[in-house]
C-alpha positions in Angstrom: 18.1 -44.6 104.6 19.2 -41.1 105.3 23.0 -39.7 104.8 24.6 -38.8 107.2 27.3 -35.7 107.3 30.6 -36.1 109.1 31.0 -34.9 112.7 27.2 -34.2 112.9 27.0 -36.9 116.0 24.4 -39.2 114.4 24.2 -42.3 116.3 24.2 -45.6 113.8 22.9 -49.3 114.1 25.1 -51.4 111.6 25.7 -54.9 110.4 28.2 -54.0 108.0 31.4 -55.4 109.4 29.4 -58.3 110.2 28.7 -58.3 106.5 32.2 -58.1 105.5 33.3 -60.6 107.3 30.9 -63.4 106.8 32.1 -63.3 102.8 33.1 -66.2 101.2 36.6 -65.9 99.6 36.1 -64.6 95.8 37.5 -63.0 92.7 36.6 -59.5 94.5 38.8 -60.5 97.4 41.8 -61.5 94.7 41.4 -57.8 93.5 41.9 -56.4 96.9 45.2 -59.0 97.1 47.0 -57.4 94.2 46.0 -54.1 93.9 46.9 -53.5 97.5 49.4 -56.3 98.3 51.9 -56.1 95.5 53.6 -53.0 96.6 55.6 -54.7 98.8 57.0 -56.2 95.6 58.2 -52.9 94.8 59.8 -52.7 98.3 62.2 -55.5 98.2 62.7 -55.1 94.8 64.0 -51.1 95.5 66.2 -52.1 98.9 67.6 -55.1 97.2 68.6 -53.3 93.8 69.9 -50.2 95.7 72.1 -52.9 97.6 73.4 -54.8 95.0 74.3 -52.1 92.6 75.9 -49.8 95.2 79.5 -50.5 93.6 78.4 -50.6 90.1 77.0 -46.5 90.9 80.4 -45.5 92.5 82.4 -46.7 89.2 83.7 -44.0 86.4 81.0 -43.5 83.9 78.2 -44.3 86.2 76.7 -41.1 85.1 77.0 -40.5 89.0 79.9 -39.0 91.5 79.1 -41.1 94.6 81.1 -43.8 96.5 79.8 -47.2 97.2 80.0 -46.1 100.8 77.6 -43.3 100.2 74.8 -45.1 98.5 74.8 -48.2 101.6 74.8 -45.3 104.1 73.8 -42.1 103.3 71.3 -43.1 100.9 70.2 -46.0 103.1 70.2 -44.0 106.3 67.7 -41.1 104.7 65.2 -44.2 102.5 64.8 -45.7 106.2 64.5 -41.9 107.8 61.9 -41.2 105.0 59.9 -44.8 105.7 60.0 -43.9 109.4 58.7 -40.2 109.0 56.5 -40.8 106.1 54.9 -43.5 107.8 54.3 -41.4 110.9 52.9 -38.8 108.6 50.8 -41.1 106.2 49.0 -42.8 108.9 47.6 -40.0 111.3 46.2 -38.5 107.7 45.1 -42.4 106.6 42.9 -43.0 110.1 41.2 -38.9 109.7 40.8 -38.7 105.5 40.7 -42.5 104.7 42.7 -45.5 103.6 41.7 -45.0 99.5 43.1 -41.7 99.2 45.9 -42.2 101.1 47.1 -45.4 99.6 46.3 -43.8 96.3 48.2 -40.7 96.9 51.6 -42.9 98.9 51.7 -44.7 95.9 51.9 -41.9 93.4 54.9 -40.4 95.8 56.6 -43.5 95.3 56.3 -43.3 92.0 57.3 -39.9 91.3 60.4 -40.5 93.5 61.6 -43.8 92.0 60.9 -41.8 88.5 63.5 -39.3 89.7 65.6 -41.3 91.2 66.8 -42.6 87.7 68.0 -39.7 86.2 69.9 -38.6 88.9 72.9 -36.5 87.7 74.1 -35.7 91.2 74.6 -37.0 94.6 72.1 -34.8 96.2 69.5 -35.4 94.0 70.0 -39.2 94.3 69.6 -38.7 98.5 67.1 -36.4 97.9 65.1 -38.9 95.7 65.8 -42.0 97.8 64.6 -40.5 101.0 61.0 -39.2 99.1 61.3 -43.2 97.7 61.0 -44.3 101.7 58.1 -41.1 102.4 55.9 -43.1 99.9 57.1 -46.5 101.2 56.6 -45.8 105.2 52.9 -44.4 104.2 52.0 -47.1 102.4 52.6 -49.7 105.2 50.0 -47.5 107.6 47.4 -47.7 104.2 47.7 -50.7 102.8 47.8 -52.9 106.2 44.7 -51.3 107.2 42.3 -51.3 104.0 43.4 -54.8 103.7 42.6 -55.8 107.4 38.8 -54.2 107.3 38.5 -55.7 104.0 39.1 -58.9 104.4 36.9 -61.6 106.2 37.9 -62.4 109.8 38.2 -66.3 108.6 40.9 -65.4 106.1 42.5 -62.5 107.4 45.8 -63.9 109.1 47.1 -65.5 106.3 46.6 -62.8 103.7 48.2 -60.2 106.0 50.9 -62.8 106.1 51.4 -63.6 102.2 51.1 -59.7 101.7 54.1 -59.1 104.1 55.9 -61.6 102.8 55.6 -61.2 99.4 58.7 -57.9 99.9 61.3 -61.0 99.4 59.2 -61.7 96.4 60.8 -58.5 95.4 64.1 -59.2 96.8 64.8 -62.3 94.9 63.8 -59.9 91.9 66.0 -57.2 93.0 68.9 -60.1 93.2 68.3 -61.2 89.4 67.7 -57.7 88.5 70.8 -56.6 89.5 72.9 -59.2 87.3 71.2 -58.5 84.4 72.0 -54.6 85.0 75.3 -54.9 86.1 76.1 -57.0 83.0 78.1 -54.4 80.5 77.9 -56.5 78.0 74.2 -55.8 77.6 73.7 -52.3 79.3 76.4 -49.0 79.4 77.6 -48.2 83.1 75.2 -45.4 82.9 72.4 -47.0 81.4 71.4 -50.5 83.6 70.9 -48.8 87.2 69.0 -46.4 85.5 67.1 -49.1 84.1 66.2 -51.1 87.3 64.7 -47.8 88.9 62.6 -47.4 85.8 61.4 -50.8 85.7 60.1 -50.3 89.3 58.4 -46.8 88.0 56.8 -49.1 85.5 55.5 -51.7 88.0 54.3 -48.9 90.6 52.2 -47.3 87.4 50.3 -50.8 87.3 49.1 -51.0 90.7 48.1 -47.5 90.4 45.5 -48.6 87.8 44.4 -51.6 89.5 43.5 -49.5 92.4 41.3 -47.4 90.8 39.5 -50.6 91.4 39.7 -50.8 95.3 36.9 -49.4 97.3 37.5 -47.1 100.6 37.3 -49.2 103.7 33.2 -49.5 104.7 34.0 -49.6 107.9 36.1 -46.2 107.9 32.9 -44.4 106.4 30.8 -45.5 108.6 32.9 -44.1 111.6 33.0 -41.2 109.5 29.1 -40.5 108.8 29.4 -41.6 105.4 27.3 -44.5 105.5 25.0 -44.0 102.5 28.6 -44.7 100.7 29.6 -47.7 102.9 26.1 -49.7 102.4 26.4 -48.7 98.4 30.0 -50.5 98.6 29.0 -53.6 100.9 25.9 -53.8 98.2 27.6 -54.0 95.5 30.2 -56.8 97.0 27.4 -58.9 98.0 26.1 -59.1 94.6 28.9 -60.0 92.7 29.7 -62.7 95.3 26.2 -64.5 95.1 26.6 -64.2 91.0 29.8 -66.2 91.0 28.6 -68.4 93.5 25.2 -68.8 92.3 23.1 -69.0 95.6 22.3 -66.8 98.6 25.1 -65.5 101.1 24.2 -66.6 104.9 23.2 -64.3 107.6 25.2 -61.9 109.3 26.1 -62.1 112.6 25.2 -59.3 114.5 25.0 -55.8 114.6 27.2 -52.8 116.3 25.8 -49.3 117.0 28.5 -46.4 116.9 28.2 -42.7 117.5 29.7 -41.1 114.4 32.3 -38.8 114.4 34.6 -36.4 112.3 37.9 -37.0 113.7 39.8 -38.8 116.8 42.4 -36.1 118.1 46.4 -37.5 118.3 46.1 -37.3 122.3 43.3 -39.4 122.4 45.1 -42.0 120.0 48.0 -41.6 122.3 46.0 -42.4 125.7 43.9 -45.7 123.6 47.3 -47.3 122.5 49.5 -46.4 125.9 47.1 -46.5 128.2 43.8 -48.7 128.0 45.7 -51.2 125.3 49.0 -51.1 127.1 50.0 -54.3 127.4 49.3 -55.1 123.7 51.5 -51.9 122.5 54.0 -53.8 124.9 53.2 -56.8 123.0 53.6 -54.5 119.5 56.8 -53.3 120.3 58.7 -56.7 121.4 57.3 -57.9 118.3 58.8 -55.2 116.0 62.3 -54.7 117.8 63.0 -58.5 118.2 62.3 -59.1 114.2 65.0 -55.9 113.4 67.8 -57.0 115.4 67.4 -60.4 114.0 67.1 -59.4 110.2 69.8 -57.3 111.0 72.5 -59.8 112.6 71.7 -62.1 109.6 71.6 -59.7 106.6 73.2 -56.4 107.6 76.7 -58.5 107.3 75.7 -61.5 104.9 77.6 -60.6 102.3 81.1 -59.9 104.8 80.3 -62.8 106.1 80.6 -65.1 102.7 83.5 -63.2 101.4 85.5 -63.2 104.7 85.1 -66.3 105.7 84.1 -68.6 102.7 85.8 -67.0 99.7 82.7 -66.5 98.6 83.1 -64.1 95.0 81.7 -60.6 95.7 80.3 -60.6 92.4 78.3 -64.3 93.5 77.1 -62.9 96.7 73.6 -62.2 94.8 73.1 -65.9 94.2 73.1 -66.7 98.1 70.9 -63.8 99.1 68.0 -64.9 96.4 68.2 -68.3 98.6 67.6 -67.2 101.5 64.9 -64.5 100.2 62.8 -67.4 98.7 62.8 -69.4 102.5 62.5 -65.7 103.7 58.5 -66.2 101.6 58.1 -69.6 101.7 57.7 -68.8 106.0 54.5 -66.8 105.5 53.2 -68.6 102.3 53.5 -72.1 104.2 52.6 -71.4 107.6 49.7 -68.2 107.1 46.9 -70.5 107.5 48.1 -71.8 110.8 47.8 -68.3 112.2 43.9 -68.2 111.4 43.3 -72.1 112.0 45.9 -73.5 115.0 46.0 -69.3 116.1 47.5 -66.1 116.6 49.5 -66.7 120.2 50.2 -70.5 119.4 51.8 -69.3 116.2 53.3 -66.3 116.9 55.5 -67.3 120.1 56.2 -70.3 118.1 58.0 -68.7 114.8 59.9 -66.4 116.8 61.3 -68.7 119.3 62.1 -71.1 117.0 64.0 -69.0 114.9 65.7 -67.5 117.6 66.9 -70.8 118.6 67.7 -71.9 115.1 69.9 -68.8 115.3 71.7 -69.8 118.7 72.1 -73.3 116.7 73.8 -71.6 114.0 76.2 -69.6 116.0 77.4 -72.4 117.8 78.0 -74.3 114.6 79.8 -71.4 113.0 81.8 -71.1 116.2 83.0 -74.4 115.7 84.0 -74.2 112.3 81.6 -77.1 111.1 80.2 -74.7 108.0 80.6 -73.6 104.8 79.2 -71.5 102.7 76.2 -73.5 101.3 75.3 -75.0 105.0 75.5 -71.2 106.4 73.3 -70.5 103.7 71.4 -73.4 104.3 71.0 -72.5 108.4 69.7 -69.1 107.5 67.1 -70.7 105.3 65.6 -72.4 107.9 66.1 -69.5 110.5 64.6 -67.3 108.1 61.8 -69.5 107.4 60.0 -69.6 110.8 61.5 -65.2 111.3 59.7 -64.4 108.2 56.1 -66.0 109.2 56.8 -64.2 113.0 57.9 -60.8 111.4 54.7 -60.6 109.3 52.7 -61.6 111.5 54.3 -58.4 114.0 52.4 -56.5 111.1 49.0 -58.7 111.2 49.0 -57.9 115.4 49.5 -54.1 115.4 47.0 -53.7 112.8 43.9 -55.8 114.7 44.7 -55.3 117.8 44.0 -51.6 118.5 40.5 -49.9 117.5 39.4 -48.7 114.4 40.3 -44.8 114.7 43.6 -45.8 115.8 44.5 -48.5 113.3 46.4 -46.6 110.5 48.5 -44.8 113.5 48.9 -47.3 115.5 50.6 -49.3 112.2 53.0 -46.3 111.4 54.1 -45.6 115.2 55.4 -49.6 115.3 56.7 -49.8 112.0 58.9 -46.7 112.3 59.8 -47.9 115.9 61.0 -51.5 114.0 62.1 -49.6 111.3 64.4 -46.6 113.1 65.9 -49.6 115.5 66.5 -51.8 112.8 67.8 -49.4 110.4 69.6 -47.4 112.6 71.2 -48.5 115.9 71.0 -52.2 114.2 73.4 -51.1 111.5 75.5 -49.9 114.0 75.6 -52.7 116.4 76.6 -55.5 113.3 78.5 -53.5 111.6 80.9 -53.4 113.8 80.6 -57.5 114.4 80.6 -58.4 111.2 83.0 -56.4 109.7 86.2 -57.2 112.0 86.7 -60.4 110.6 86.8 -62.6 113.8 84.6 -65.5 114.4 83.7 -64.2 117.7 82.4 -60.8 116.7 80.3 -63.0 114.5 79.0 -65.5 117.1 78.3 -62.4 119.2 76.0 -60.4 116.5 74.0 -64.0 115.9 73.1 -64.1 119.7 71.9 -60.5 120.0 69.5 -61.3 117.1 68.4 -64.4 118.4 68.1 -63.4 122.0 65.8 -60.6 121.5 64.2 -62.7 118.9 63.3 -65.3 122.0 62.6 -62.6 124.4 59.6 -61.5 121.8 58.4 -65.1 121.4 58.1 -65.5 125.7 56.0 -62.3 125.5 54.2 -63.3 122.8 53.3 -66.5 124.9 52.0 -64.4 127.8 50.5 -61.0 125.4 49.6 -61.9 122.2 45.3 -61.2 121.4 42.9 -64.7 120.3 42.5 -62.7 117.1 42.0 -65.5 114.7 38.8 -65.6 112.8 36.9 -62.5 115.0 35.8 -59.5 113.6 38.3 -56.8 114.4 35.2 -54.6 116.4 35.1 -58.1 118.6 39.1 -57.8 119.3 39.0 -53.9 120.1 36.1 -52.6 120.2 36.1 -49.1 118.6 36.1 -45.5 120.0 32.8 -44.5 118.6 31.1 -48.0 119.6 28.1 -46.9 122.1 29.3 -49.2 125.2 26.5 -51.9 126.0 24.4 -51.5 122.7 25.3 -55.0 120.1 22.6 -56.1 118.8 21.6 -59.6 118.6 22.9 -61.7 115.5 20.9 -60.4 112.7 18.7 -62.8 110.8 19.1 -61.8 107.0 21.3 -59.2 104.6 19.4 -55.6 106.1 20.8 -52.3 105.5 22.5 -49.8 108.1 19.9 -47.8 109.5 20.9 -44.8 111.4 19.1 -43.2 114.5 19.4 -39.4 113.8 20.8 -37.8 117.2 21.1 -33.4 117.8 23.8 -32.4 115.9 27.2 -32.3 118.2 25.3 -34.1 121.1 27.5 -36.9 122.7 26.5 -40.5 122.1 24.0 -41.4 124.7 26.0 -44.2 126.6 29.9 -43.2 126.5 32.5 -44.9 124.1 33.8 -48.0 125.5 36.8 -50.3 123.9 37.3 -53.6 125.6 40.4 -54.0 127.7 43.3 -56.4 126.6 
């Protein structure tokens, strides 16, 4: 089999993805899950620590001049400004140089800024630090969500997406515990245990680094990218330690796709395949991502003025509550992920966020009347959170298998920073102001925003969301540099790619198609 050079226009018969996806589940796939999925750890573990320590930094001989006020909004404001931008930035460079380096390289930003982070001396170098924090952060939600969906099989894909996503209150019930032990001064100076949690997260970011090494580039990105010499050497090599730990011969593949290769997919181009021909589903995206913000945000933004307010609740035990609801928060996506690939993706999806969003409208009406306390609240937002979790991940599984290949990485980062910015931004502001006046009714109010818009995502979701359980992601949208009309018939053993050589910088010779939505 010949190599073939980027951009050189070398038309390609494949049965790669095909390959990939007919996998059984193995210890190869289990690599993939941590060295990829445990970042998110990291990401609850950071916003929940920064949270929960904010007064503890803002105290005399914190080794820090900043007021409690200025770590939950300043520094929040520029780690959710830096998430937004760097995943913006991050993902147009993942879909054009590939998802290895660029999860690879996010990660090592994260690193270096979380490293920094603890020996901050000065306010400005603490913002400074916490916004590159959310630059790694952002990128790594456009790297990670697509090497793990075009390296998983189609069979398995929906629940791993979800347990991935999921596993960030993982981190927050971590971050909760954390922060006890490091607020303690009877084990750690007032100088000494912040800087400590911060480190501890440099520690764990250093260990996924290493397991990483590990993770191969995505085949099906370098075979888009006339690097498919590389792409059969990886899917090879896969194949082989599967059958040895199995003992007997994979099955067939299922059919083959031929694709023009191509350097690069230019931003406009992007811009016209999400907005344009896949319209409806970046509707579908966007409902998804703003109705999971608002509702996060009317139940967490003001959880902790909500307990103390109107339950007495201890400031200093208002840790205790939040690692509750955090564990419902993952047992959603661990419980219910397999429905998502077995009952299906519109079934499931509609489902979890309606019922949430009524669960909500439940618990408003029973805080209105006065008929909880602090443990039953708690209780409610369990079981709201429960089903929200399972829907808010699965916002992530949709954006990233429901566009085509080239646009995948982009098409991540633009809805993320869209969920992100709204629920970071305008939903601070919006529940803020609710929660902290100290009237029920404010309350009640900020619980219906969330869980109307959470309901108005599920109807959509009942009308837009994609069949995408257990088909390849080329069958759900087909991509860019497919040659329209040109699948092969299922293939009847383990073959190579083979590529058709075509004249250097000649078009493909039927044009690009991608199925509608």
């Amino acid at each position: 089999m010949s190599t073939a050079e980027a951009g050189t226009g070398r038309t390609l018969t494949t049965d790669i993805p095909a390959r990939l996806d007919r996998l059984p589940w193995s210890r190869w796939h289990w690599t993939i899950v941590i060295g990829l999925g445990t970042v998110w750890i990291l990401d609850g573990l950071e916003v929940t620590v920064v949270g929960n320590i904010a007064s503890r930094l803002s105290e005399p001989g914190s080794g820090l001049d900043i007021s409690s006020g200025q770590v939950t909004g300043v520094a929040a404001a520029l780690y959710v400004a830096g998430a937004c931008l760097g995943a913006l930035f991050w993902g147009r460079l993942t879909d054009r140089f590939g998802r290895k380096n660029l999860f690879m390289i996010t990660l090592a930003v994260y690193l270096a800024a979380t490293a920094l982070t603890a020996v901050s001396w000065e306010a400005w170098w603490f913002f400074l630090f916490r916004f590159l924090t959310g630059f790694g952060i952002g990128g790594e939600y456009a790297a990670i969500n697509s090497a793990i969906d075009e390296l998983i099989p189609a069979d398995y894909r929906g629940r791993v997406d979800l347990i991935i996503n999921g596993s960030f209150w993982l981190g927050a019930v971590g971050g909760s515990l954390l922060s006890i032990v490091a607020l303690d001064t009877g084990l750690l100076a007032k100088d000494v245990g912040w800087r400590l949690t911060f480190a501890l997260g440099t520690v764990l970011a250093l260990v996924i680094l290493l397991v990483r090494r590990h993770v191969p580039e995505s085949p099906r990105w370098l075979l888009i990218h006339g690097r498919d010499r590389e792409a059969e050497e990886i899917v090879s090599g896969i194949e082989r330690r599967v059958e040895e730990e199995r003992g007997e011969p994979l099955p067939a593949p299922e059919g083959e796709l031929e694709i023009h290769q191509r350097k690069s997919v230019t931003f406009l181009e992007i811009a016209r395949t999400v907005f344009g021909r896949y319209r409806r589903r970046a509707v579908l995206g966007f409902s998804l991502f703003i109705g999971q913000a608002f509702l996060y945000n009317a139940i967490t933004f003001g959880f902790g003025a909500i307990l103390t307010t109107f339950f007495d609740v201890p400031s200093g035990h208002t840790g205790y509550y939040f690692a509750v609801i955090a564990v419902g928060n993952f047992c959603g996506p661990l419980l219910l992920g397999k429905l998502f690939d077995t009952v299906g993706r519109r079934v499931m999806i509609s489902s979890t966020y309606l019922l949430s969003g009524l669960l909500l409208f439940g618990t408003a009406w029973l805080f209105d009347r006065g008929s909880l306390s602090a443990g039953t609240l708690t209780a409610c937002w369990c079981a709201v959170l429960f089903f929200a979790s399972a829907g808010a991940s699965s916002a992530y599984l949709t954006v990233s298998e429901i566009f085509p290949m080239e646009t995948r990485a982009m098409s991540i980062a633009f809805f993320y920073a869209l969920g992100t910015a709204a629920g970071g931004i305008s939903g601070p502001l919006l529940f803020a102001d609710l929660t902290g006046t100290g009237r029920v009714g404010d309350t009640v109010l900020a619980f219906c925003i969330g869980a109307a818009l959470m309901c108005a995502a599920g109807l959509v979701a009942a009308f837009l969301a994609v069949r995408a359980e257990r088909r390849s992601l080329e069958d759900i949208a087909r991509p860019l540099t497919a040659v329209a009309g040109r699948a092969k018939a299922a293939a009847q053993g383990t073959r190579p790619s083979r590529g058709t050589p075509g004249s250097p910088g000649s078009g493909p010779t039927a044009p690009p198609a991608a199925s509608r939505p």
